[in-house]
C-alpha positions as CSV (number, residue, x, y, z in Angstrom):
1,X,-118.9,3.0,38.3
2,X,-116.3,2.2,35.3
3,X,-118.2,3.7,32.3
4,X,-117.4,3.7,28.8
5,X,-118.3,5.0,25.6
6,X,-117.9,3.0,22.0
7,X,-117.4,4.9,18.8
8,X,-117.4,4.5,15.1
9,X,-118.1,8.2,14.1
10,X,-116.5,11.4,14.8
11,X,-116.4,11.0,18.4
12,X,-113.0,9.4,17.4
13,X,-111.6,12.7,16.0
14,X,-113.5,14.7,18.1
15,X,-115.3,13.8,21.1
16,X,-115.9,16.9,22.8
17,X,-117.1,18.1,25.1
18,X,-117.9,14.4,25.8
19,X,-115.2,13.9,28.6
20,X,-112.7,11.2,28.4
21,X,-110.6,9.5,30.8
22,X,-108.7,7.1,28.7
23,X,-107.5,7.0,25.0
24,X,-109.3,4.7,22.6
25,X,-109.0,1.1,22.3
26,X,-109.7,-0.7,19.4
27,X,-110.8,-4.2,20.7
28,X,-114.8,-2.7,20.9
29,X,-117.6,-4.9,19.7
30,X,-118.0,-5.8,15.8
31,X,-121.4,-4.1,15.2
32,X,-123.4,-3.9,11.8
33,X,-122.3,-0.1,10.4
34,X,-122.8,1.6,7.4
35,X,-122.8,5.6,6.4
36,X,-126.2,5.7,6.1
37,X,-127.6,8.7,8.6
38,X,-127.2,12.4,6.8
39,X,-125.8,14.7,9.7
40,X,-127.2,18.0,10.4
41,X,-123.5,20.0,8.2
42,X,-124.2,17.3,5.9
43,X,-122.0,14.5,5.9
44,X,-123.7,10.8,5.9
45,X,-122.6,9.4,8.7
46,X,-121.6,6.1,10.1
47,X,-124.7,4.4,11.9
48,X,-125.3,1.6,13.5
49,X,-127.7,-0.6,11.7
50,X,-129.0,-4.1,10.9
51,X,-128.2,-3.7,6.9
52,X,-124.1,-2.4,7.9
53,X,-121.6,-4.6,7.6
54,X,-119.7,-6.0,10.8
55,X,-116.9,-3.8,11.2
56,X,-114.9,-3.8,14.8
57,X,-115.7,-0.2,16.8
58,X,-113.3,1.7,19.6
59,X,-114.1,2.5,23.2
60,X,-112.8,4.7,25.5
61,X,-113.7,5.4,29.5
62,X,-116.1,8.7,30.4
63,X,-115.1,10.4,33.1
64,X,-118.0,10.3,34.5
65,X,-118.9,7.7,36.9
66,X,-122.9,8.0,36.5
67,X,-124.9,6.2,33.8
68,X,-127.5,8.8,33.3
69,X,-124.7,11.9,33.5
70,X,-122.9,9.6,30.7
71,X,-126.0,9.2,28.7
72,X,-126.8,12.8,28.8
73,X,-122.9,13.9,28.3
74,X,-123.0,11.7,25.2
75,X,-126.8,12.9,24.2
76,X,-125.4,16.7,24.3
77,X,-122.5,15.6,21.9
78,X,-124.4,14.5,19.4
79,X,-126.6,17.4,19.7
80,X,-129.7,15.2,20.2
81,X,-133.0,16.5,21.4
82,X,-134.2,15.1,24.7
83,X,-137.5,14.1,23.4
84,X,-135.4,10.8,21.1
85,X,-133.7,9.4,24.1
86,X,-133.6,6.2,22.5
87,X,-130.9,7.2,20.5
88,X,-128.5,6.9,22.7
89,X,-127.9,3.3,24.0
90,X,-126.9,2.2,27.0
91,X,-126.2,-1.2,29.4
92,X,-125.5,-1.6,32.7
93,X,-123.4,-5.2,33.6
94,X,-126.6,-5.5,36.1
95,X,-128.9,-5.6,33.2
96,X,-126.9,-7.9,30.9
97,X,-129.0,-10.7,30.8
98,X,-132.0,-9.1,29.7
99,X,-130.1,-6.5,26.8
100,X,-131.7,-5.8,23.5
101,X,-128.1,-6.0,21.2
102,X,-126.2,-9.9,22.7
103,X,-123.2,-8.2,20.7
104,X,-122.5,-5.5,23.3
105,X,-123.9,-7.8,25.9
106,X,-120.8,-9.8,25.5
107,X,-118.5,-7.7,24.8
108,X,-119.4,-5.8,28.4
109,X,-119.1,-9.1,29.9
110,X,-115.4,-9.8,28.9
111,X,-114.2,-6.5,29.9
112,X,-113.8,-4.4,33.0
113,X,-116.6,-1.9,32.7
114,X,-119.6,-1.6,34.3
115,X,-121.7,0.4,31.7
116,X,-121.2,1.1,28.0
117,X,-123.4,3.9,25.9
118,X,-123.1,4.7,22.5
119,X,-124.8,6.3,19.6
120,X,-127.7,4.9,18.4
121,X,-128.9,7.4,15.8
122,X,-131.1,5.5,12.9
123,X,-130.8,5.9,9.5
124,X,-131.9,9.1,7.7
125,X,-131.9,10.3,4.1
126,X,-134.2,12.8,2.5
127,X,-135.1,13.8,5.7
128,X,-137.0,10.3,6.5
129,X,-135.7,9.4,9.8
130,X,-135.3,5.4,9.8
131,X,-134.8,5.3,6.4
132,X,-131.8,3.7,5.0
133,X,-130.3,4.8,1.6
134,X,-129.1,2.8,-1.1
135,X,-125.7,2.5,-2.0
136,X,-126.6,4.2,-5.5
137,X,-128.8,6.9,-3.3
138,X,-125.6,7.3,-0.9
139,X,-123.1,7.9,-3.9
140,X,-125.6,10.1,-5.3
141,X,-126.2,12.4,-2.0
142,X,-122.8,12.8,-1.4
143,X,-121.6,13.6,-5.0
144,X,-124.4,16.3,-5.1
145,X,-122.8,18.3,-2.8
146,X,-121.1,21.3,-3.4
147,X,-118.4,23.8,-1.5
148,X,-117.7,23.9,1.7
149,X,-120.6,21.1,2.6
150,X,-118.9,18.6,0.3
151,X,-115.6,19.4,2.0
152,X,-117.0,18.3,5.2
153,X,-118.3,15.2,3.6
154,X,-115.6,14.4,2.4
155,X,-113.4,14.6,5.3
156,X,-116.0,13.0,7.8
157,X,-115.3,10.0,5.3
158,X,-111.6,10.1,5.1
159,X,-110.9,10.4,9.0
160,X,-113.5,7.7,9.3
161,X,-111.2,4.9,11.0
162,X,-109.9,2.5,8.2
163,X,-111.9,-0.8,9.8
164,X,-115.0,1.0,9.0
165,X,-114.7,-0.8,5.8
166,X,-118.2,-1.2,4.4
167,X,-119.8,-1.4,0.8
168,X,-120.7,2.3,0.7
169,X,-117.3,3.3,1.2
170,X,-116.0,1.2,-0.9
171,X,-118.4,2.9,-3.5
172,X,-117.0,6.3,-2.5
173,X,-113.5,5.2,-3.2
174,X,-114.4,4.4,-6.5
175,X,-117.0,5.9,-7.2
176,X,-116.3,9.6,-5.7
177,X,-112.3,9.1,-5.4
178,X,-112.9,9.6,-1.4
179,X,-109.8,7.8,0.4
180,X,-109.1,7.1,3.5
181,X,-106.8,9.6,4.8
């Protein structure tokens, strides 16, 4: 089974030990994404999310020819626990007709895979999960930060690919002086 894995995050920069098979290809579906998810070194991440902004995502083949050995592969990436296994998505072409997102559901039909999983973390700030920040609570989080913390903030949002171009990071731009690298 052809399986393969969209990103908007860090798996771009650094995907292991998910396994890969092919580079990434930037003709993924447009999603709604924002940063709006603190990470666990804490940078506020790009999620996807009703309240982003359509921006176009990347995809790459897994070597993996399994759906639930991709699902875990990616789960173990992201470091999340097995008791959330909602947060990573999946679709199989068998199961197009009845998917939850008609976004991906397309974009799997028009191209020559057979599965697709991704990263479906929700929104978190102040430790809410499912809660989505403002842009003022956003520009605030991130420019509380100090050391070696901010650092990492800061650079999740510069290597952020450029066509994640979304409200909040505009307001980081100008707000924060954080530019795309």
């Amino acid at each position: 089974m052809l399986i393969a894995c969209l990103a908007f995050g860090s798996l771009l920069w650094k995907p292991a030990p998910l396994q890969l098979a092919s580079g990434w290809m930037t003709d993924g579906p447009v999603l709604p994404l924002e940063f709006a998810r603190v990470g666990d070194k804490g940078e506020l991440s790009v999620v996807l999310c009703e309240q982003g902004r359509p921006c176009p995502t990347r995809w790459a083949y897994l070597e993996v020819g399994d759906l639930s050995r991709a699902r875990d592969g990616l789960r173990r990436r992201e470091q999340i626990h097995a008791r959330h296994p909602e947060w990573v998505g999946s679709l199989d072409v068998r199961d197009i007709d009845g998917a939850s997102d008609a976004r991906i559901a397309r974009w799997l039909r028009d191209h020559p895979v057979e599965a697709v999983v991704w990263t479906a973390l929700p929104p978190r700030i102040d430790g809410e999960e499912g809660r989505f920040p403002s842009c003022d609570e956003a520009v605030a989080y991130l420019d509380g930060l100090s050391g070696e913390v901010r650092d990492h903030a800061r650079d999740y949002v510069r290597r952020t690919a450029p066509e994640i171009d979304t409200p909040y990071r505009r307001a980081f731009e100008r707000r924060l002086g954080w530019h795309t690298a």
